[in-house]
N, CA, C and O of each residue as an XYZ file, in Angstrom:
424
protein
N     -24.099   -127.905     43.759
C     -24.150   -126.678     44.525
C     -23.432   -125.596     43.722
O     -22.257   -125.796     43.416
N     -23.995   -124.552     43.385
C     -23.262   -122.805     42.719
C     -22.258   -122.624     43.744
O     -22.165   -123.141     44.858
N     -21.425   -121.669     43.064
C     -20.448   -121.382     43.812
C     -20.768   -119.568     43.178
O     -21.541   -119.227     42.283
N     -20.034   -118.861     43.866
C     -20.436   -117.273     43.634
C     -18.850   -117.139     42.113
O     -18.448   -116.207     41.417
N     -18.447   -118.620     42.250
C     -17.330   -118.563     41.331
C     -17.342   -119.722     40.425
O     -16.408   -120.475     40.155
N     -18.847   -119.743     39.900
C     -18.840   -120.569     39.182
C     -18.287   -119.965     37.541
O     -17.378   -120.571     36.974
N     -18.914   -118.786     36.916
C     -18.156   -118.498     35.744
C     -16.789   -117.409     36.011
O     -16.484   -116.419     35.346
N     -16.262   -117.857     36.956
C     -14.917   -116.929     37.594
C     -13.932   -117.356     35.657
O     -13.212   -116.579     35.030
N     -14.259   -118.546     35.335
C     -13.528   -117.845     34.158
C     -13.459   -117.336     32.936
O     -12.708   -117.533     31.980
N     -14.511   -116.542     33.160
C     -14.733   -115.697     32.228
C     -13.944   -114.311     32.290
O     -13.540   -113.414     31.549
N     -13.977   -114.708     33.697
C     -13.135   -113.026     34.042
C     -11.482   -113.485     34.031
O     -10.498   -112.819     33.710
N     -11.561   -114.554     34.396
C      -9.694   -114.805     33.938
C      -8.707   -114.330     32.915
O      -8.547   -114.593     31.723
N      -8.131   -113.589     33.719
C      -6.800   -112.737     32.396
C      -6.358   -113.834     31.838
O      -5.945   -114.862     32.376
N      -6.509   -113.451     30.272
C      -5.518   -114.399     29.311
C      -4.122   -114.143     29.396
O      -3.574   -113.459     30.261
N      -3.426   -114.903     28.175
C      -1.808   -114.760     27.872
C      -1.372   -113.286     27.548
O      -1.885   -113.120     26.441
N      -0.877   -112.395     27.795
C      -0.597   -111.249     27.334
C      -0.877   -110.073     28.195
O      -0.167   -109.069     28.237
N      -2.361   -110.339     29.128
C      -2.905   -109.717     29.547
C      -2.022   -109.367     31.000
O      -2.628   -109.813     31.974
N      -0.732   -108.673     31.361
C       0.100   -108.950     32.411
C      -0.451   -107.823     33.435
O      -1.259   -106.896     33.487
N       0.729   -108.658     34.387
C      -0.198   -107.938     35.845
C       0.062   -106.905     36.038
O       1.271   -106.736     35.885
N      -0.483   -105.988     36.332
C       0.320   -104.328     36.745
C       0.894   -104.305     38.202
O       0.524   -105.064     39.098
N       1.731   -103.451     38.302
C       2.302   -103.023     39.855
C       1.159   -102.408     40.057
O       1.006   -102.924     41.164
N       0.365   -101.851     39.961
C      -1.053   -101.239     40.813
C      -2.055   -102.248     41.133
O      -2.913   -102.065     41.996
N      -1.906   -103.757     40.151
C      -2.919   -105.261     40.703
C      -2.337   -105.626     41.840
O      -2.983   -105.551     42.885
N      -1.036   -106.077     41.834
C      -0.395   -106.240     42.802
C      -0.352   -105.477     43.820
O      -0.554   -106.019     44.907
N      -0.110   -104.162     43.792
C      -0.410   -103.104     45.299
C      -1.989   -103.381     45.748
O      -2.346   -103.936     46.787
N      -2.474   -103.078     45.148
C      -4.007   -103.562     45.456
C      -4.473   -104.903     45.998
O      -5.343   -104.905     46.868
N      -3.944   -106.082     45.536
C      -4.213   -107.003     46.418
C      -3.666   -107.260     47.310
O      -4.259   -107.792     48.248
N      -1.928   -106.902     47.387
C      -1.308   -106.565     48.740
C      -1.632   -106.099     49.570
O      -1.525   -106.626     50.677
N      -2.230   -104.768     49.363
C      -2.827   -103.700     50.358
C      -4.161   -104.769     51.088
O      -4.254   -105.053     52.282
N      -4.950   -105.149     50.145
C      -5.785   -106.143     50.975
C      -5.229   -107.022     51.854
O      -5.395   -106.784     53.050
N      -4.552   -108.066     51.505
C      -3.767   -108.968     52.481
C      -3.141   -108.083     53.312
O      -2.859   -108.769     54.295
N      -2.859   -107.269     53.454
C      -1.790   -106.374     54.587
C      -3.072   -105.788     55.553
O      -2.947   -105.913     56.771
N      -3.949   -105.333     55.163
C      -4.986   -105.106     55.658
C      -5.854   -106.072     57.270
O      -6.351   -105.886     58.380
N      -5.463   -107.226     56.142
C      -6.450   -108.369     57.054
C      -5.125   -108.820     57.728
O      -5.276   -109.996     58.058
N      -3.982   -108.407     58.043
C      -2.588   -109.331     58.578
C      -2.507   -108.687     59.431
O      -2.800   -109.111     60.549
N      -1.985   -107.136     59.184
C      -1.550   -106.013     59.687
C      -2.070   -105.762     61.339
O      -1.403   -105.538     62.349
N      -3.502   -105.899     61.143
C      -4.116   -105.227     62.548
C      -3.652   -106.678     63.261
O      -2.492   -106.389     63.552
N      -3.814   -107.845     63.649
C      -3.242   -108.851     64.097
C      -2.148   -108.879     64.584
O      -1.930   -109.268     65.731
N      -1.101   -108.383     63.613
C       0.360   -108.199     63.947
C       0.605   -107.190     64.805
O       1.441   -107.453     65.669
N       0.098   -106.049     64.827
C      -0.314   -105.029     65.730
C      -0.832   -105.023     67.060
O      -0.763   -104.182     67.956
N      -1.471   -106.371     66.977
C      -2.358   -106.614     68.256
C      -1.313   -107.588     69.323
O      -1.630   -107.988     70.444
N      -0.616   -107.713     68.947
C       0.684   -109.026     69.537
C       0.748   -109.130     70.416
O       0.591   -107.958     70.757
N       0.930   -109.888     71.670
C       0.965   -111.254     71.686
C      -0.237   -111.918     71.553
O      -0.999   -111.865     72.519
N      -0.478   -112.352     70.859
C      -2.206   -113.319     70.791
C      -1.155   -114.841     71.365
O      -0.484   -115.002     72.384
N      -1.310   -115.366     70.678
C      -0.447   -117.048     71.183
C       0.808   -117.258     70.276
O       1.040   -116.813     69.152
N       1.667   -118.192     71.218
C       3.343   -117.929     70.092
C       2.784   -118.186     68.396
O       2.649   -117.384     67.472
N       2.530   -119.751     68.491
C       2.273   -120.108     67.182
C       0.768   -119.340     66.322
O       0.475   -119.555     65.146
N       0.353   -118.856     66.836
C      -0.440   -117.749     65.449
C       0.158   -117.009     64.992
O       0.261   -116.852     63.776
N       1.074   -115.933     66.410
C       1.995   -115.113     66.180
C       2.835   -115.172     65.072
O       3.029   -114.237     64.295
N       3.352   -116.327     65.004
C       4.750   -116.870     64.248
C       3.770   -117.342     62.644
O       4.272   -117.369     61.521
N       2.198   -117.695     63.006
C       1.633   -117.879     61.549
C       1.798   -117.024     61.051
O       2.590   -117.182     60.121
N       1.269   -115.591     61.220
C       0.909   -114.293     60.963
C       2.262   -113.752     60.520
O       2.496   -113.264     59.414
N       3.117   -113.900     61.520
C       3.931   -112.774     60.381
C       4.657   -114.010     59.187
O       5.204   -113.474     58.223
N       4.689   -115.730     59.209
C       4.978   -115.869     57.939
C       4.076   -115.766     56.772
O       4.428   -116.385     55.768
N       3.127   -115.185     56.734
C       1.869   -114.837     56.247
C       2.341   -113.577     55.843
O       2.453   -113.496     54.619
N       2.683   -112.472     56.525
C       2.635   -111.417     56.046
C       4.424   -111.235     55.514
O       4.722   -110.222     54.881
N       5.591   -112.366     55.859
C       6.899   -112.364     55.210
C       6.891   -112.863     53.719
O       7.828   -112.838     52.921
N       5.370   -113.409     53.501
C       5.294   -114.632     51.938
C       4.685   -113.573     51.429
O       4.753   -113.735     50.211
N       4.078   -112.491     51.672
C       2.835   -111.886     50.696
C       4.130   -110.954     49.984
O       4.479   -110.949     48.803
N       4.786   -110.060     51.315
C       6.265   -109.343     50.645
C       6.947   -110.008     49.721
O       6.952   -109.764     48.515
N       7.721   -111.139     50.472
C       8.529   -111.978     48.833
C       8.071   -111.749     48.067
O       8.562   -110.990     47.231
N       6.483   -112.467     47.909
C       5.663   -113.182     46.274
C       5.616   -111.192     45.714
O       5.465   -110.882     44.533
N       5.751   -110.314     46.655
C       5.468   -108.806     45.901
C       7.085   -108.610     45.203
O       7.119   -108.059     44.103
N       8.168   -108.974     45.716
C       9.222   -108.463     45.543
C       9.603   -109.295     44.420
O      10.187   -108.797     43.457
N       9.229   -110.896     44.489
C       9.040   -111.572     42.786
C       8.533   -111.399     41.869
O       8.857   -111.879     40.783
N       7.363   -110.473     42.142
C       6.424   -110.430     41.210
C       7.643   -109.097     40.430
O       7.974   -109.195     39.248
N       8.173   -107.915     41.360
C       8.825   -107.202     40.529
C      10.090   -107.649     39.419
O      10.344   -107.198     38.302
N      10.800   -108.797     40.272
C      11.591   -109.003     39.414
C      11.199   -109.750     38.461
O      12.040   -109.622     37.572
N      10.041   -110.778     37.990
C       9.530   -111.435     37.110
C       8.979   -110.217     36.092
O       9.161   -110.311     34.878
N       8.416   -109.275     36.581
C       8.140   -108.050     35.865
C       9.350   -107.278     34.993
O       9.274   -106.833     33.848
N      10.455   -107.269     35.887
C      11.668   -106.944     35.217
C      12.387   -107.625     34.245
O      13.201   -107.106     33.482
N      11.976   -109.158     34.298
C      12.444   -109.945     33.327
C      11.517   -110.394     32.321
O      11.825   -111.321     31.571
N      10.479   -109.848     32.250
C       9.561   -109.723     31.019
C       8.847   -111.691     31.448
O       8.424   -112.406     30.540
N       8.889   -112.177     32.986
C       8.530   -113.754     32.570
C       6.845   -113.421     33.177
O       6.416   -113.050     34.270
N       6.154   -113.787     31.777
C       4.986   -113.552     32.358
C       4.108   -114.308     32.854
O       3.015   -114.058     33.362
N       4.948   -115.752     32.578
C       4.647   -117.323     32.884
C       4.692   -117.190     34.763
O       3.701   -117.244     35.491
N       6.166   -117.007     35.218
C       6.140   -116.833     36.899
C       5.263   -115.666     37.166
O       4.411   -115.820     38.042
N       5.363   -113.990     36.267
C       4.177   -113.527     36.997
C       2.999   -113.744     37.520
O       2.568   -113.164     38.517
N       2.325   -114.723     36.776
C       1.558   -114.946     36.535
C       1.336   -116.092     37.600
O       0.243   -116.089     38.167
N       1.961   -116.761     37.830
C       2.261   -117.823     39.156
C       1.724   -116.807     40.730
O       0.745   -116.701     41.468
N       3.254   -116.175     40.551
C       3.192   -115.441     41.842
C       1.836   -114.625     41.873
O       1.527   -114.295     43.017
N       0.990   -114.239     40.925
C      -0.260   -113.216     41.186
C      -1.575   -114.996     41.747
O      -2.489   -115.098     42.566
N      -1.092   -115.757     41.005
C      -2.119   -116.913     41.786
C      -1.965   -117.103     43.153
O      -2.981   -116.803     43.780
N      -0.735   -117.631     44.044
C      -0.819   -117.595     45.214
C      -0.871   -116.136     46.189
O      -1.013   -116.148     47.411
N      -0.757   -115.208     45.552
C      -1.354   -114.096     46.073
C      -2.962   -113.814     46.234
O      -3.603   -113.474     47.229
N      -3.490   -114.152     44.525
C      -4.868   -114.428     44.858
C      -5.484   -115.893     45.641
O      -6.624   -115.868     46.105
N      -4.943   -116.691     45.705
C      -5.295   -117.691     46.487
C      -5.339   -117.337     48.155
O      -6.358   -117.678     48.755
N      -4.475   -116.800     48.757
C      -4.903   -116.081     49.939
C      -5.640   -115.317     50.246
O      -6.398   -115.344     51.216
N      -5.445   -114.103     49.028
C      -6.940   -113.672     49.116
C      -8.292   -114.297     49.090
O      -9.278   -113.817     49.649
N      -8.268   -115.514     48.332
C      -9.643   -115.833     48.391
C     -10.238   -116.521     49.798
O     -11.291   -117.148     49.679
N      -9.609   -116.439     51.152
C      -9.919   -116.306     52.036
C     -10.704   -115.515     52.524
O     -11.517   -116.090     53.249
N     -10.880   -114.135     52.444
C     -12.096   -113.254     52.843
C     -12.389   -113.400     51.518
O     -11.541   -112.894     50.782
N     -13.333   -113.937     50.958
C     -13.952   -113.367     49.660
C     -15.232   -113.354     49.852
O     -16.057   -113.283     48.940
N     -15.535   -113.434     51.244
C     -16.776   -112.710     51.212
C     -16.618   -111.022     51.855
O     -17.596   -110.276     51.895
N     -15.947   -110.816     52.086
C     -15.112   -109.170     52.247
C     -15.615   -107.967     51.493
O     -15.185   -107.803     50.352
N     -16.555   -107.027     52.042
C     -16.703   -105.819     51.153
C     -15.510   -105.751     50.051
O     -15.571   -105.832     48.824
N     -14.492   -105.589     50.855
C     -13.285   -105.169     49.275
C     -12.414   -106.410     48.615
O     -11.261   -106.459     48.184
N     -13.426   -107.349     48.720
C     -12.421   -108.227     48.151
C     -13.262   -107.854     46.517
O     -14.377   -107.522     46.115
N     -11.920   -108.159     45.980
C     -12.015   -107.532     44.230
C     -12.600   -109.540     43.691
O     -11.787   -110.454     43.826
N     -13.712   -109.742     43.266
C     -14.220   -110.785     42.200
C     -13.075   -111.104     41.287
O     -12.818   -112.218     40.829
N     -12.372   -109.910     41.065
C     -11.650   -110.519     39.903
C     -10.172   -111.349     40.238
O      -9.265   -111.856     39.578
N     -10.516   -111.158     41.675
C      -8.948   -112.198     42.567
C      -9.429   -113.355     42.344
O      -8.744   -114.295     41.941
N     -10.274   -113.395     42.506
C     -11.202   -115.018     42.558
C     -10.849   -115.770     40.786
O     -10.202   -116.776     40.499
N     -11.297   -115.167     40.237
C     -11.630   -115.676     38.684
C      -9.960   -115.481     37.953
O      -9.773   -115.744     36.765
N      -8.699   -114.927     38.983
C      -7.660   -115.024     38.390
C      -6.656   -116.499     39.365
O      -5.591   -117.043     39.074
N      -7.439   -116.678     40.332
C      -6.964   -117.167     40.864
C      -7.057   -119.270     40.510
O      -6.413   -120.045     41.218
């Protein structure tokens, strides 16, 4: 069976190729997107409730690591933290704005 990610690595950033604070705002902004209105909508049930915002407390961290891994030049953990960022994203990836290239970095 094809997958819509079958040559996803072709598009995969190599060694060197590091993440920008504007990749990261951008796929944040997506995940905040799909969290946000949910969290907004509150009370749905305790335990989604309590999914949702550790969902939207992990996307902040992995953003606030990604800066300091950025600050310490490690492009090995950047590079970590931008996978489980894109790995959540690849939850809507059938999503008008989901970016292909979350997929093929992920």
């Amino acid at each position: 069976m094809s997958s819509t990610f079958d040559d996803a690595t072709d598009l995969a950033r190599g060694p060197g190729n590091e993440y920008t604070e504007d990749d990261f705002t951008a796929l944040a902004d997506f995940l905040f997107a799909r969290t946000d209105p949910l969290l907004l909508a509150r009370p749905i049930d305790r335990e989604v409730d309590q999914a949702l915002q550790a969902l939207n407390d992990t996307i902040r961290a992995l953003l606030g690591q990604a800066r300091a891994f950025r600050h310490w030049d490690n492009e090995t953990a950047l590079a970590g933290t931008w996978d489980a960022l894109a790995t959540m994203a690849r939850q809507w990836d059938g999503h008008p704005d989901f970016d292909p290239d979350w997929a093929a970095d992920a």
